[in-house]
NUFIBA-508423 format. One record per residue (C-alpha): residue number from 1; x, y, z. Coordinates in steps of 0.1 Angstrom, whole numbers, always signed. Example, Ala and Ser with C-alpha at 12.3 -4.5 7.8 and 13.67 -1.06 7.14 Angstrom:
2
1, +123, -45, +78
2, +137, -11, +71
! end
This chain:
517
1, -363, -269, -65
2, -371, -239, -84
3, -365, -202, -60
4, -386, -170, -64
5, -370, -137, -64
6, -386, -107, -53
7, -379, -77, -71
8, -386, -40, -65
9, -395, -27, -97
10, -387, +14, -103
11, -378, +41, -129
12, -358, +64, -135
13, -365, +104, -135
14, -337, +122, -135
15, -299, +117, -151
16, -270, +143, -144
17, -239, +125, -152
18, -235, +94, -135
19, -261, +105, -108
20, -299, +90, -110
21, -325, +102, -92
22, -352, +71, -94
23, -389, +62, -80
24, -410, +35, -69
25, -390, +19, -49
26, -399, +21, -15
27, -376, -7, +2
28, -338, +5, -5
29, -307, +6, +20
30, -277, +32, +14
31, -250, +14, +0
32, -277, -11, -16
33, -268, -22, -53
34, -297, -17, -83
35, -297, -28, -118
36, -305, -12, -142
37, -303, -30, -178
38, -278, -57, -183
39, -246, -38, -184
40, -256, -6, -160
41, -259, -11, -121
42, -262, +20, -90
43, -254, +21, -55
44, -280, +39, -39
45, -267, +68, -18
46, -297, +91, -6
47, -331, +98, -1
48, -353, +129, -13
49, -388, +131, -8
50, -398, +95, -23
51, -373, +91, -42
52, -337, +74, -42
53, -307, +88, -55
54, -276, +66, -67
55, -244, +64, -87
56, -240, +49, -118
57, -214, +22, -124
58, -208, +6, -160
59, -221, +20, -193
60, -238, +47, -183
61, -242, +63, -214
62, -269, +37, -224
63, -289, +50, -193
64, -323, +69, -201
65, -352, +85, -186
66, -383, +60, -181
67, -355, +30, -174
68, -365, +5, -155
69, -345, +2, -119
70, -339, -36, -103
71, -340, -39, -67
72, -329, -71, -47
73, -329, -53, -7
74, -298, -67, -2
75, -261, -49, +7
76, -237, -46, -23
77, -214, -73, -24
78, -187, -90, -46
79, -176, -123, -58
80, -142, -128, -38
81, -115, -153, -44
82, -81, -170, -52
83, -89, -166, -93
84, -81, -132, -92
85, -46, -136, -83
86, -28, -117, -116
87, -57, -105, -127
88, -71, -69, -132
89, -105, -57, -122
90, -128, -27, -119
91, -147, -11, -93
92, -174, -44, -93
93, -143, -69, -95
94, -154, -79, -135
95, -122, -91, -155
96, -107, -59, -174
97, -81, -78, -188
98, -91, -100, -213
99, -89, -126, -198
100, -121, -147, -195
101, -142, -149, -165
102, -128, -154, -130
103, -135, -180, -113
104, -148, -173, -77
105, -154, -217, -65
106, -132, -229, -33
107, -137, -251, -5
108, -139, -241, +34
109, -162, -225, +53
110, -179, -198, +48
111, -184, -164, +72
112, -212, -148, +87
113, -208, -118, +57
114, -210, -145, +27
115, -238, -157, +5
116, -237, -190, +1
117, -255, -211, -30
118, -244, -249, -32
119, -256, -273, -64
120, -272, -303, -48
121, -278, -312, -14
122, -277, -284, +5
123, -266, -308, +37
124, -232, -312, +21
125, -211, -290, +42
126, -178, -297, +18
127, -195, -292, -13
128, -185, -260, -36
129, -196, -227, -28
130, -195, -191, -42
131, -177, -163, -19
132, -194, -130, -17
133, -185, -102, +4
134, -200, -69, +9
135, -182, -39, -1
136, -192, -15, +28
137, -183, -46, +54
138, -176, -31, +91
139, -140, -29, +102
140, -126, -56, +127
141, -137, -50, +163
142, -110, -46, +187
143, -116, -83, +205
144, -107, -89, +170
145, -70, -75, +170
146, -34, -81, +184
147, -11, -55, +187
148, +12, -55, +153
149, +44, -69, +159
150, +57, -85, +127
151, +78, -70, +103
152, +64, -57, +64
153, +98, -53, +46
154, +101, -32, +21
155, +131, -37, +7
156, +141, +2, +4
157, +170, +6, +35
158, +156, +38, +45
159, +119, +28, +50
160, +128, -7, +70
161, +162, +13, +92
162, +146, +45, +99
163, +110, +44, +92
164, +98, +2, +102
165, +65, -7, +90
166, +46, -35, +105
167, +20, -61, +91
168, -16, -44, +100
169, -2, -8, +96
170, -14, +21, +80
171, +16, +42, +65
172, +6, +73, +47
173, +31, +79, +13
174, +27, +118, +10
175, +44, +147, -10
176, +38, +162, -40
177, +35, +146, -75
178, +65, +132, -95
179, +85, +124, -63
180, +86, +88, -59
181, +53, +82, -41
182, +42, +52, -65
183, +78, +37, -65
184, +81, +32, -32
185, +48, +10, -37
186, +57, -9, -62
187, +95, -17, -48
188, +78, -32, -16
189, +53, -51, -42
190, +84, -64, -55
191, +98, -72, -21
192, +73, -95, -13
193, +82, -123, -37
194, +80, -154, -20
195, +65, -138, +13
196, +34, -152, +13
197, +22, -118, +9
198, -8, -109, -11
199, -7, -76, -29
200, -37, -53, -40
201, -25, -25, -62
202, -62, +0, -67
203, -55, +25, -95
204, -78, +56, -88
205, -83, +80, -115
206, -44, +77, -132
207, -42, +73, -169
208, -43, +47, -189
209, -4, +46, -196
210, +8, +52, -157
211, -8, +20, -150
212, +1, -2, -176
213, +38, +8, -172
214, +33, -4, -132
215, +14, -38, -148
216, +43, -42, -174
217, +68, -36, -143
218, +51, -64, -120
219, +50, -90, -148
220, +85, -81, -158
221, +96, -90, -124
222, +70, -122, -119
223, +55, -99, -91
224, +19, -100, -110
225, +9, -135, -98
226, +9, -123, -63
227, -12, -92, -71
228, -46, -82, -76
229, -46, -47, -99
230, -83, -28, -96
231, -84, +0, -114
232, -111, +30, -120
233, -90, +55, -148
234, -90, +91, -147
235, -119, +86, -177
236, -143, +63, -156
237, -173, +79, -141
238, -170, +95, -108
239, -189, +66, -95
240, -164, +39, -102
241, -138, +59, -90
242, -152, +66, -54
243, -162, +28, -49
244, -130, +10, -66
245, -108, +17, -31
246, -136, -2, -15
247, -135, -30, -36
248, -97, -34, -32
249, -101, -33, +4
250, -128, -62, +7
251, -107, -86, -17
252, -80, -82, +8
253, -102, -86, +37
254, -109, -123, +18
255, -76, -134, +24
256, -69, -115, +58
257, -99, -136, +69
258, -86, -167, +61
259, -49, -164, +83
260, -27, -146, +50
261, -13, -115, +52
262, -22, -88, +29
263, -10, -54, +15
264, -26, -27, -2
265, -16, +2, -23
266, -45, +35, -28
267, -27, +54, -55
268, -39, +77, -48
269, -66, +87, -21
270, -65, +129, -37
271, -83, +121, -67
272, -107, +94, -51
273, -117, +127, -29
274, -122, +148, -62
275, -143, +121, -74
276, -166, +124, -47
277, -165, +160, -42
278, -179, +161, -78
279, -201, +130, -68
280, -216, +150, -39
281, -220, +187, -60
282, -243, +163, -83
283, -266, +158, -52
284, -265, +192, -44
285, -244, +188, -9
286, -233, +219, +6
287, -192, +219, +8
288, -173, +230, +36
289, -135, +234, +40
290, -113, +233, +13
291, -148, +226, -7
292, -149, +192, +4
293, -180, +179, +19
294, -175, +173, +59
295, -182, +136, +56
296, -154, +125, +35
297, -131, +127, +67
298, -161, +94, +73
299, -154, +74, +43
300, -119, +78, +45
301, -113, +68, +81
302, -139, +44, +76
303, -117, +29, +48
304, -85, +30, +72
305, -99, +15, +97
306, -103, -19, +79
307, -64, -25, +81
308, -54, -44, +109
309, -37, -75, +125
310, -62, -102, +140
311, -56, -122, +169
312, -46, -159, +164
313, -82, -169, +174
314, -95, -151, +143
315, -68, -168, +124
316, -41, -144, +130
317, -45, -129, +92
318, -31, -87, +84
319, -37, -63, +63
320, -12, -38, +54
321, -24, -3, +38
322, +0, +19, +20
323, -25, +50, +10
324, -10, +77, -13
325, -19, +117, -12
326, -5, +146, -30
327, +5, +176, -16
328, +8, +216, -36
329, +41, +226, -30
330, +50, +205, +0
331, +23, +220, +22
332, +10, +192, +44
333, -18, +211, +62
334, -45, +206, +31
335, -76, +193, +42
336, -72, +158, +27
337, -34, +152, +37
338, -44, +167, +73
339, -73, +144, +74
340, -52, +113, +66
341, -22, +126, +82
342, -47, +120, +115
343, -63, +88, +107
344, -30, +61, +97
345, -2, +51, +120
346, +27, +75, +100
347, +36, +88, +73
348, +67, +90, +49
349, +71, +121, +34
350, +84, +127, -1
351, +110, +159, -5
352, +106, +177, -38
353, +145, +193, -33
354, +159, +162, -22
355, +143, +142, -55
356, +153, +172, -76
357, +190, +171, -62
358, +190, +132, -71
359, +186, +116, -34
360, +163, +88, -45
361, +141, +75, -26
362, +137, +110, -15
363, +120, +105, +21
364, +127, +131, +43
365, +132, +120, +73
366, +123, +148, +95
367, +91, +142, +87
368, +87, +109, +78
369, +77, +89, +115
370, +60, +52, +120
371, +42, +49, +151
372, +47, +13, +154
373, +85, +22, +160
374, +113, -3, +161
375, +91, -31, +178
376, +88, -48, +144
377, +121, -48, +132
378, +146, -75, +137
379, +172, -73, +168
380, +200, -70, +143
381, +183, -43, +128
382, +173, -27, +157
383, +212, -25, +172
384, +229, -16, +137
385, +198, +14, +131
386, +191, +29, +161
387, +209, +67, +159
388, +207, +65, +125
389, +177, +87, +116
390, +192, +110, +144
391, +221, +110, +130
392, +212, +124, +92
393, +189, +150, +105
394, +219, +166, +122
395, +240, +167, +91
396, +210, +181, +73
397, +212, +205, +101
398, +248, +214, +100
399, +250, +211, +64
400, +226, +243, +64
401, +244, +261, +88
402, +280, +260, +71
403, +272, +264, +38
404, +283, +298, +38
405, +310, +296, +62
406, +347, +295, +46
407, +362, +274, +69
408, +349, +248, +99
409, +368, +227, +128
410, +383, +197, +120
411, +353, +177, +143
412, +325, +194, +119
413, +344, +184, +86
414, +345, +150, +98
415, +308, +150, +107
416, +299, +166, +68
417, +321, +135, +57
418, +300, +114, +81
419, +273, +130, +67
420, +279, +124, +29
421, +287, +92, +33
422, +252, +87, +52
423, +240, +104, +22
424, +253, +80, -3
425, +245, +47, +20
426, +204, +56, +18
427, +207, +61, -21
428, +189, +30, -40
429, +182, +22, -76
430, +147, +21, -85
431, +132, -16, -86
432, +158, -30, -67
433, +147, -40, -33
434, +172, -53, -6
435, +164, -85, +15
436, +165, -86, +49
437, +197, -100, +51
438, +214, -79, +24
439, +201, -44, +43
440, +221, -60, +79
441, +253, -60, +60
442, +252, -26, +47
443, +240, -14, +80
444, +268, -32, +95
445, +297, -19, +74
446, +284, +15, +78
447, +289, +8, +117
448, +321, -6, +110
449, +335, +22, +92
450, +341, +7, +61
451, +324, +29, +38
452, +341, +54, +60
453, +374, +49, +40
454, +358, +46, +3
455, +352, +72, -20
456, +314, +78, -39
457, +323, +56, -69
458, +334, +28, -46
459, +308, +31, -20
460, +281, +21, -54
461, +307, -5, -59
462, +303, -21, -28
463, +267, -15, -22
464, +264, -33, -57
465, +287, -67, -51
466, +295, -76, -15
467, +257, -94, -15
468, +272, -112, -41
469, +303, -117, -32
470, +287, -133, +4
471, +265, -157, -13
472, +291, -172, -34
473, +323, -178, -14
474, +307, -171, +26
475, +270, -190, +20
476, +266, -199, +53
477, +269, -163, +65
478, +242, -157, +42
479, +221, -182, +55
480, +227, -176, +87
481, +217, -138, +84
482, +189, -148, +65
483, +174, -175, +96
484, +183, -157, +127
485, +189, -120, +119
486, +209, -111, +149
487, +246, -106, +149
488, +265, -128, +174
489, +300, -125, +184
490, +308, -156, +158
491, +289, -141, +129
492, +303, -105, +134
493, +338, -119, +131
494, +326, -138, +100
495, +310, -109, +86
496, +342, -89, +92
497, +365, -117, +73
498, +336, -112, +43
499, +346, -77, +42
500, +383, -82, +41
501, +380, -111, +16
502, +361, -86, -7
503, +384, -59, -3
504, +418, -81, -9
505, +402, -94, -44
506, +398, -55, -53
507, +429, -50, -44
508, +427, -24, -15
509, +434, -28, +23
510, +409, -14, +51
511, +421, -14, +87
512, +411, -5, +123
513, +368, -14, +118
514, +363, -6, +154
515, +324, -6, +162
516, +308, +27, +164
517, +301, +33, +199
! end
């Protein structure tokens, strides 16, 4: 049976960058999409005396005066799916990669936010269908949501002993540029290889090269098949660039509604508030602090809020958000990083000293915090960690306060050597995530005192081989440590026999590992 369409049919009067100011059409919604041409589309964003004012997505350089403007009355929404797994979009989820069309078709049910269009009989309740999803889509009531209480493992030892992040959680990544912010992203990325875990890495306004390096990284480690990349570049029109964080956030919320859980990267949230800061001068929208319009404290919250863990009656799905800001020179009270500071569940902050005297990751963690707390973690890793975030802010204390002092007590030189060794335990290569069960026996032999005894050079030695060494001649501990993560009396002694084994091969001898109490 053949449809009709109803179409709204307007033009355009005015152009200033990727702004449009367009009449006769009387019938609009904010956040509504309009065509315009076959390669140009809007999302209209405000009303002025008869008229409608939108953004400009696409090729707007082939937009004139007198064009005709396309209205459906219907809320913008995007195809959604399991094609676009490995793939990279932009801001309206079209293919940027070359590689053909994506393909959108599944089976199941559909929910109450989808449009549905069946070939056939429309009766057929198992027949294909097309998933759409609106872009502005309300966040999950609370009836909705369980408190989080599973674990989102990073893989970086500092992050999952000190700072535990939980599936549904809203960590803010903050601290100036060129300190790690991105890495930390992409390391739990990696982390989540054969997790189940769907990744969503949104690009807003970085160059060209910064993300194809992070695209070449995930392929290079087989992370890309797992991850969705949507990207607006820094040379994209402000319009893409304020809308592509949106986008990433509802192709998440496809899989979060079917039961998988999901994890997002914003890299970074600053410049998506630049772009529409310059979005909103356009339409002539009076700033306020910091020059930033008041409403962008809104969108952004209104973007948090989507994360979130759903209760098993929803089908128990989570979605994870990592957003990113920068701070100028460490100052934390900027409007943005204030704003966000308020409005996510923590946030790990990145040290520009600490990066600069080579303590990578460089989180500091007397500022970093997760609200969640150590309700996520494992009980092994609960025991083994929980003093030791207490216990490196007091040597960054004392540190400061005997630097200039010729000569200490016997008890402080032994907390400095505490201290350093501390230091050199949180110290990870780039890229090279821990498991679960490989982050228990570090935290274990730094209990033990066992890195106690080593010097720097060996301490990298060990950190580097003992996982090794486990899984080849002790695999059961492995296993074991791997299944139940928590240290019985039986697997303490084995883990200690692991330890000795190791060091006997190097040929050194390590005595009296007496529990720290």
């Amino acid at each position: 049976m053949q449809t009709i369409q109803i179409q709204e049919v307007g033009k355009i009067k005015e152009i200033k960058k990727s702004i449009a100011k367009i009449t006769g059409l009387s019938r609009c919604l904010i956040g509504q999409l309009v065509r315009i041409g076959e390669h140009v589309q809007g999302i209209v964003v405000g009303f002025v005396r008869g008229e409608i004012i939108a953004f400009l997505l696409g090729k707007i350089e082939e937009v004139r005066v007198g064009d005709r403007v396309y209205s459906n009355i219907e809320p913008f929404k995007i195809p959604a799916g399991e094609g676009f797994l490995g793939r990279i979009v932009d801001a309206l989820a079209e293919p940027m990669d070359g590689k053909g069309i994506i393909e959108t078709r599944d089976e199941g049910r559909e929910t109450r936010d989808e449009i549905v269009h069946r070939p056939g009989d429309r009766s057929e309740r198992s027949s294909v269908i097309h998933r759409r999803y609106p872009v502005f889509r309300r966040a999950p009531g609370v009836l909705q949501r369980v408190p989080i209480h599973r674990p989102l493992e990073t893989g970086i030892l500092t992050i999952d002993a000190t700072v535990p992040i939980g599936r549904g959680q809203r960590e803010l990544i903050v601290g100036d540029r060129m300190t790690g912010k991105t890495s930390i992203c992409t390391n739990t990325i990696l982390n989540q290889k054969g997790r189940g875990v769907v990744c969503i890495y949104c690009c807003i306004g970085r160059t060209y090269a910064s993300l194809y390096k992070i695209v070449e990284l995930l392929k290079e480690k087989g992370a890309l098949e797992y991850t969705i990349v949507v990207a607006a570049y820094a040379a994209s029109p402000g319009g893409e660039q304020y809308l592509v964080p949106y986008t990433a956030c509802t192709l998440g919320e496809y899989f979060m509604d079917r039961g998988r859980d999901v994890f997002v990267v914003f890299d970074d949230l600053t410049k998506h508030a630049w772009a529409y800061r310059q979005l909103s001068l356009l339409l002539e929208r009076p700033p306020g602090r910091d020059a930033y319009p008041g409403d962008i404290f809104y969108l952004h919250s209104q973007l948090m809020e989507r994360a979130g863990q759903y209760s098993p009656e929803f089908g128990g799905g989570s979605m994870t958000f990592f957003p990113i800001v920068d701070t100028l020179q460490g100052d934390v009270t900027g409007y943005i990083p204030s704003n966000l500071v308020s409005m996510t569940d923590g946030q790990i902050y990145m040290n520009t000293a600490l990066f600069n005297s080579g303590f990578r990751p460089a989180i500091d963690l007397g500022l970093s915090v997760s609200r969640i707390g150590n309700k996520v973690q494992s009980p092994a890793m609960r025991e083994l960690s929980g003093m030791l975030r207490l216990e490196y802010v007091r040597y960054k204390e004392l540190l400061k306060i005997t630097r200039f002092k010729t000569s200490v007590s016997e008890q402080v030189t032994k907390q400095l050597k505490d201290g350093e060794v501390l230091t050199q335990f949180f110290t990870q290569m780039n890229n090279e995530p821990y498991t679960a069960e490989e982050e228990i026996v570090l935290l274990y032999a730094l209990r033990r005192k066992v890195l106690s005894v080593l010097s720097t050079g060996e301490i990298d030695y060990f950190k580097k081989n003992i996982h090794g060494f486990i899984g080849e001649r002790f695999p059961a501990v492995a296993h074991r440590l791997a299944e139940k993560r928590e240290l019985t009396g039986d697997l303490r002694r084995e883990i200690d026999e692991c330890f000795v084994e190791f060091f006997k091969e190097k040929g050194m001898e390590i005595s009296g590992m007496e529990m720290e109490r």
